[in-house]
C-alpha positions in Angstrom: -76.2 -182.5 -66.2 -79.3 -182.2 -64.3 -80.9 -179.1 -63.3 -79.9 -177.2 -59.9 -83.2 -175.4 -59.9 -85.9 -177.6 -61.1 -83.8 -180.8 -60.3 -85.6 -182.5 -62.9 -84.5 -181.3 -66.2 -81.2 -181.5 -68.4 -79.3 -178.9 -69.1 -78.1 -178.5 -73.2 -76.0 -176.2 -74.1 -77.6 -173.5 -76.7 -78.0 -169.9 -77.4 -79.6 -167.2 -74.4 -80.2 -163.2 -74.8 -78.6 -161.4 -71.7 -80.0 -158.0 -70.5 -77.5 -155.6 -68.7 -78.9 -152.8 -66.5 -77.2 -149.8 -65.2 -79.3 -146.6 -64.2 -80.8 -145.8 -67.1 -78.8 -147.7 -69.6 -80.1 -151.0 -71.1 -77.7 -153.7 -73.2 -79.1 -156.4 -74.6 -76.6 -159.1 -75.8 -78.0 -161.7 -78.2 -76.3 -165.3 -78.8 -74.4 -165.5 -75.2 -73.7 -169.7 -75.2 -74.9 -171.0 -72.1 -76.2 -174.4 -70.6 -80.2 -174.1 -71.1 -82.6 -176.1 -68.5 -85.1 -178.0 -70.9 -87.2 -178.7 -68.7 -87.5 -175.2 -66.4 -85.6 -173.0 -69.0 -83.3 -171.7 -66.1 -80.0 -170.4 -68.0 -76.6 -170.9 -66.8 -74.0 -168.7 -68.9 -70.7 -170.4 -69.3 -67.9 -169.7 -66.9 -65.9 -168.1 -69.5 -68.3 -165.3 -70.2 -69.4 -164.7 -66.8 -66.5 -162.4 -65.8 -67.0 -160.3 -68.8 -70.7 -159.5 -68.5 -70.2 -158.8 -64.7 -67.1 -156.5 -65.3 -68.2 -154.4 -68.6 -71.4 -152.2 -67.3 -68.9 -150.3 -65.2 -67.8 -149.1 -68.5 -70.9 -147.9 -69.6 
């Protein structure tokens, strides 16, 4: 699947660190699997987990 930013690279799926920010809190998630530009390195998280890192900092 090609790129929507660079429009020239494939995206792969692989492994992409995730920071969270709330005030002063910081979370940094390791391993999230997303679809990875090659070319650009623009990350795209997988629709699955994109309602969970969206919804949780509330928590925090």
């Amino acid at each position: 699947m090609k790129c929507v930013i660079c429009k020239q690279g494939e995206r792969a799926p692989g492994l992409a660190t995730v920071t969270l920010q709330r005030d002063e809190t910081v979370v940094i998630v390791r391993g999230v699997p997303a679809d990875i530009c090659q070319d650009c390195g623009d990350i795209t998280w997988k629709k699955r987990l994109h309602g969970r890192f969206t919804l949780r900092p509330k928590k925090l």
